[in-house]
PAMIZA-564029 format. One record per residue (C-alpha): residue number from 1; x, y, z. Coordinates in steps of 0.001 Angstrom, whole numbers, plus 524288, in hexadecimal, padded with zeros to 5 digits. Layout:
REM PAMIZA-564029
NUM, X, Y, Z
...
This chain:
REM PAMIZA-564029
1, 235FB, 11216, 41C1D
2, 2424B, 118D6, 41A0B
3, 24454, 127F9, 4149E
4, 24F20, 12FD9, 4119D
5, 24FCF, 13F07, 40CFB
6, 25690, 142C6, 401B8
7, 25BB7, 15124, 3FC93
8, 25AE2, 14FC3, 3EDBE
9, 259CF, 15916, 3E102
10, 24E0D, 15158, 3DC54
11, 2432F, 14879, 3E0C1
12, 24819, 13DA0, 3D844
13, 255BD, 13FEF, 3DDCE
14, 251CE, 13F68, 3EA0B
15, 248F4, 1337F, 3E962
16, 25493, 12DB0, 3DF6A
17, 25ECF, 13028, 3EEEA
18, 25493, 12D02, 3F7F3
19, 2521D, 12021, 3F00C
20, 25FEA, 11B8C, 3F160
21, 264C4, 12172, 3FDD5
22, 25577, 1166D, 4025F
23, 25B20, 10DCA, 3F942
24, 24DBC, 10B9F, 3F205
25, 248F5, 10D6D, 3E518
26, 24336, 11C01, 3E1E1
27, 235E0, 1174D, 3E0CB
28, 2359F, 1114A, 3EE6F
29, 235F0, 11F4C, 3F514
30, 22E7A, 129B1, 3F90B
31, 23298, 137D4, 3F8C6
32, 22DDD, 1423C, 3FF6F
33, 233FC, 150FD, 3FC04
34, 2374F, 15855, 4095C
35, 23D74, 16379, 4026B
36, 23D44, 1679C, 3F475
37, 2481C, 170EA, 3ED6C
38, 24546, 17EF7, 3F05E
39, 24379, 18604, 3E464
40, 23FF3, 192AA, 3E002
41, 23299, 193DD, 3D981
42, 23330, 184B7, 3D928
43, 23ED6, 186C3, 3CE21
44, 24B05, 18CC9, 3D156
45, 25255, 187B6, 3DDB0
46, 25A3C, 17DBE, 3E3D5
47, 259C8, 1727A, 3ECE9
48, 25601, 162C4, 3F088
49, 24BA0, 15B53, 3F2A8
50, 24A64, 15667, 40185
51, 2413C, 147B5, 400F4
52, 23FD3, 13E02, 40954
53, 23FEC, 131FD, 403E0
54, 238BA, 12501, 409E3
55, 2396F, 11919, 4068E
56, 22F38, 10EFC, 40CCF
57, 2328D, 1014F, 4100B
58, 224F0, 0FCE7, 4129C
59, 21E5A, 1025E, 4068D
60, 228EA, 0FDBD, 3FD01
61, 226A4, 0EFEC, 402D3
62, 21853, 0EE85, 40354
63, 218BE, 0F28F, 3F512
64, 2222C, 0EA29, 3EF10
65, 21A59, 0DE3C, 3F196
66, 20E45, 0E487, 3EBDB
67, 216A7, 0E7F7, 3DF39
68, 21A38, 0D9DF, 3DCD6
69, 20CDB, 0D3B7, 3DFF4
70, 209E2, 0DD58, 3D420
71, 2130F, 0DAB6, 3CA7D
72, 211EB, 0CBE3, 3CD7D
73, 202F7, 0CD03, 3CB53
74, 20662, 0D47F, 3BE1F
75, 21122, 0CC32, 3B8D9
76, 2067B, 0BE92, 3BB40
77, 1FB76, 0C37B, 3B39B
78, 1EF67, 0C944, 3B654
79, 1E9BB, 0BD02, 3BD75
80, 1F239, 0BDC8, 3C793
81, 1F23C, 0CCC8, 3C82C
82, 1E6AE, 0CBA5, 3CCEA
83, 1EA0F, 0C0AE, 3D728
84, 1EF18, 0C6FA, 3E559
85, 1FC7A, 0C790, 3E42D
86, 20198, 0BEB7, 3EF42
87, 209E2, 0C571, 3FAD6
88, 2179C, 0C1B5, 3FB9F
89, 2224C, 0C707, 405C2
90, 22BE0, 0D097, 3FE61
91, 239C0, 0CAE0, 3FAFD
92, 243E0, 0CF9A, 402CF
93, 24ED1, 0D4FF, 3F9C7
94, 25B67, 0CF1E, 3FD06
95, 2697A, 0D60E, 3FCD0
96, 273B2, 0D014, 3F2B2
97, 278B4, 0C5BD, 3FA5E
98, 28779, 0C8DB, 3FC35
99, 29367, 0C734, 3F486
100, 29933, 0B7B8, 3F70C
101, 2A674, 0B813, 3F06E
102, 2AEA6, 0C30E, 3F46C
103, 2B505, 0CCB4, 3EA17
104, 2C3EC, 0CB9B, 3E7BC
105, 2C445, 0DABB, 3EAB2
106, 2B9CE, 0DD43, 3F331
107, 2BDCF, 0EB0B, 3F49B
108, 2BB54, 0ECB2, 3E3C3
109, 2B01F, 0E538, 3E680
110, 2A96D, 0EDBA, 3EE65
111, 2AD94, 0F937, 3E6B5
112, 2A82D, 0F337, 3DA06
113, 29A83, 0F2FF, 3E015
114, 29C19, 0FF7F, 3E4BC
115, 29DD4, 10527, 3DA51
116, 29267, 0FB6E, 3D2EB
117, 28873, 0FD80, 3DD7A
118, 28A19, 10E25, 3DD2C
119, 28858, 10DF4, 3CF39
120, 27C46, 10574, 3CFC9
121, 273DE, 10DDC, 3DB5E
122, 278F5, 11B28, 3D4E2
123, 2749E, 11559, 3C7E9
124, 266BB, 110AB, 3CEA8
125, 263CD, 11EB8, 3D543
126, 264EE, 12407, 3C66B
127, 2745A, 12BCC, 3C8C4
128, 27E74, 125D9, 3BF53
129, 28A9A, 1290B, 3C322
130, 297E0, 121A8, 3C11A
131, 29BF0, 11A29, 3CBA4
132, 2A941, 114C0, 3CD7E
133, 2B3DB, 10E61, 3D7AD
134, 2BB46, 119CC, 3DBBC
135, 2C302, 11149, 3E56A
136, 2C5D0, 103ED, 3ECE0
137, 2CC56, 102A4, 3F9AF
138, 2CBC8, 0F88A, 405AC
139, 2C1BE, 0FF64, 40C72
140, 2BA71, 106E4, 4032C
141, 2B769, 108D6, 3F427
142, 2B265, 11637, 3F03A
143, 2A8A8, 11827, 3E3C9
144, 2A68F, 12446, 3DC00
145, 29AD0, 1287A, 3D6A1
146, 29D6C, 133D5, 3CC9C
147, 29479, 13D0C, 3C819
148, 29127, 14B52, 3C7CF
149, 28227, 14F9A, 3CD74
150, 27FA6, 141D0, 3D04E
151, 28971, 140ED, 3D96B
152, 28240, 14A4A, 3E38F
153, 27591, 1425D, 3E373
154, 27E98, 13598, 3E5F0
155, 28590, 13D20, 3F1DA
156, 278DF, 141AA, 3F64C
157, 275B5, 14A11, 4012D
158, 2806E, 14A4F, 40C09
159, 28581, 13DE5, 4047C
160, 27AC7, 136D7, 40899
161, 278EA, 1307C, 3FBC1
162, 2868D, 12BE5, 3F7AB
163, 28518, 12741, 40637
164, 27BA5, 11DC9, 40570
165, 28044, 11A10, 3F931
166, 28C2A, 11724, 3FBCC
167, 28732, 10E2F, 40840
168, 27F3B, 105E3, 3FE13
169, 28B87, 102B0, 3F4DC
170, 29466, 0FF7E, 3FFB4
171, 28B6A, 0F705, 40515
172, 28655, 0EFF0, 3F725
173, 2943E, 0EEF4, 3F1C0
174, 29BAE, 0E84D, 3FE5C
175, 29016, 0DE52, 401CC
176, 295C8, 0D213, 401E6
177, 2A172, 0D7C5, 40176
178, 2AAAA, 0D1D1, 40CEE
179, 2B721, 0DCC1, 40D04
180, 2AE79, 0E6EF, 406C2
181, 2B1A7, 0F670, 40985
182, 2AADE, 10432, 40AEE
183, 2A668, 10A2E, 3FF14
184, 2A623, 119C2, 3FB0D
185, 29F1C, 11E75, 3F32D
186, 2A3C6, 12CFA, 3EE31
187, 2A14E, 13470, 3E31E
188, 2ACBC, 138A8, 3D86B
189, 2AD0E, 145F8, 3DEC5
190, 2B017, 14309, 3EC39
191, 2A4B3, 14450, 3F3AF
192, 2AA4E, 13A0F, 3FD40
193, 2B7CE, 14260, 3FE26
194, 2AF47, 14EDF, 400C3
195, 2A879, 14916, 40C94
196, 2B246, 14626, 41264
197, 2B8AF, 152EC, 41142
198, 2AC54, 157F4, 416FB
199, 2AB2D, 14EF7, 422F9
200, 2BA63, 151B1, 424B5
201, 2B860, 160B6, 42585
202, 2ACF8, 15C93, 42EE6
203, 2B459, 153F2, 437C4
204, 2BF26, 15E8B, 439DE
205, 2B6EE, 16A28, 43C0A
206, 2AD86, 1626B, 44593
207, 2BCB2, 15D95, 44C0A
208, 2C0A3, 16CE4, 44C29
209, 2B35C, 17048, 452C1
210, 2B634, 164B8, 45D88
211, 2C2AF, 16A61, 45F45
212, 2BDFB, 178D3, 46100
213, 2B32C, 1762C, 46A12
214, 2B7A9, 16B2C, 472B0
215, 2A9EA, 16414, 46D92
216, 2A537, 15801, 4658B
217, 2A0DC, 15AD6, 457D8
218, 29799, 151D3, 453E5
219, 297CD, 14C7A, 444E0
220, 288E2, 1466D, 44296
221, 2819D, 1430A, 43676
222, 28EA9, 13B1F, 43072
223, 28E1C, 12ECA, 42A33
224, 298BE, 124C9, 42DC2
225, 2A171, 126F6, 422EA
226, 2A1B7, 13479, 426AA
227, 2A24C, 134D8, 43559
228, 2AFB6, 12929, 43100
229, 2B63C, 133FC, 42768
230, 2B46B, 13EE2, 433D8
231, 2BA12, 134E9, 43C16
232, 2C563, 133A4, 43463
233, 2C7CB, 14201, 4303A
234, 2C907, 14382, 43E6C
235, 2D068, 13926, 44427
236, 2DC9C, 14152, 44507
237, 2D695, 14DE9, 44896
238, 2DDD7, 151D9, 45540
239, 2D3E6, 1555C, 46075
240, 2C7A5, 14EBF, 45E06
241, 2C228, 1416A, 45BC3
242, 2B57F, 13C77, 453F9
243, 2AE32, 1302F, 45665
244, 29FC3, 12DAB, 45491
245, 29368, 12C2E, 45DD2
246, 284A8, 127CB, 45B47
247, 27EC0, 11CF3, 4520A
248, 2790E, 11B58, 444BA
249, 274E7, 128F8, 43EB3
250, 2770C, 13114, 44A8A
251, 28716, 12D54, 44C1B
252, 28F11, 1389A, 44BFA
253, 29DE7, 13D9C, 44BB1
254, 2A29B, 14417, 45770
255, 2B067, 14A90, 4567E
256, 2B3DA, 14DED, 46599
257, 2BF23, 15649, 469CE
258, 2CAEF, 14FEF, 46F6F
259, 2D230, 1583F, 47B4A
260, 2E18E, 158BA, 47A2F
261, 2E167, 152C4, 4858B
262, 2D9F2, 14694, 4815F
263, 2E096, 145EB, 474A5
264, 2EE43, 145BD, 47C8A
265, 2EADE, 13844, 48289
């Protein structure tokens, strides 16, 4: 069983996000409301639905073969309706075996179903939006999704969305892939560029606190992308250092004041 909340203007929004962020079909999950818009007299006011959404393994599974003993038992005539539907293990859905012959530009390649695969999951979660190849380089290709108020539901809460998104076409469009690269995926009005203007003022206020204090300051709750861009913004920052401690969900920055001394050797 897996569950994840989602902030959304809507129910069907939010069941629309939690669906893909699960990567399941809307009908496969359940929703339960944790916090409803607060509004005046029930009419006039502002605000998002909180839901958690859950989608279970177990059920889904036991069901499907039920479905197709069913629709077997339909499509053979009544005769055999009314026969017990034999019990057969459930198929295992297999991934797209991977690409044999290698692209002359693998780089373009990978770009080109970028670009493809966005369109097609936006498209599926009901947004159309134009996608398009903003740029191709020999380690990464960025794609642009334009828009106006879609684009906020496809950034989603703390970028969560776009996130997970973006994970799914870089993965898809460099399997089988040998010199494949990292995809971005951005929006036409520079979300990307703003986030990392953000985590830049971060880095260098946290580096000005180290300074002042003579103490760590600890960056947590950054994904790897961003702890790598406050890395960099502060690799030249005289009198402190950053590197990273813990595992999985609960790694963090640290940025750690360097004496003069220290720094002199």
């Amino acid at each position: 069983m897996r569950s994840v909340e989602i902030s959304a203007s809507s129910l069907e929004e939010a069941r629309n996000v939690a669906a893909f962020q699960l990567g399941v079909v809307a009908e496969q999950i359940e929703i339960e409301v944790l916090e409803e818009p607060r509004k005046l007299f029930g009419i006039i006011g502002s605000g998002e639905y909180r839901v958690r959404a859950t989608y279970d393994e177990d059920a889904v599974e036991l069901a499907a073969p039920e479905a197709e003993a069913e629709a077997s038992a339909d499509a053979a005539g009544p005769q055999l309706a009314e026969a017990e539907a034999p019990s057969e293990p459930a198929v295992e859905r297999q991934p797209p075996p991977p690409v044999t012959e290698q692209p002359d530009d693998p780089k373009q390649a990978v770009a080109d179903r970028a670009r493809q695969l966005t369109e097609d999951i936006v498209t599926m979660i009901g947004i159309d939006v134009p996608v398009t190849i903003s740029s191709v380089g020999e380690e990464e290709v960025e794609i642009e999704m334009d828009g106006d108020d879609s684009l906020e539901l496809l950034i989603g809460q703390e970028g969560n969305t776009i996130d997970a998104l973006q994970l799914i076409v870089a993965i898809g469009a460099n399997n089988g892939i040998e010199d494949g690269c990292r995809v971005v995926l951005d929006t036409t009005d520079g979300y990307r560029e703003r986030q990392r203007e953000h985590l830049c003022r971060q880095a260098r206020e946290a580096a000005e606190e180290a300074q002042g204090t003579g103490r760590e300051v600890v960056m947590s709750d950054l994904k790897n992308y961003e702890r790598r861009i406050v890395h960099m913004a502060l690799a030249d920052e005289p009198g402190v250092e950053t590197y990273s401690e813990g595992e999985g969900r609960h790694r963090s920055l640290v940025i750690s004041p360097v004496s003069s001394e220290s720094s002199d050797w």
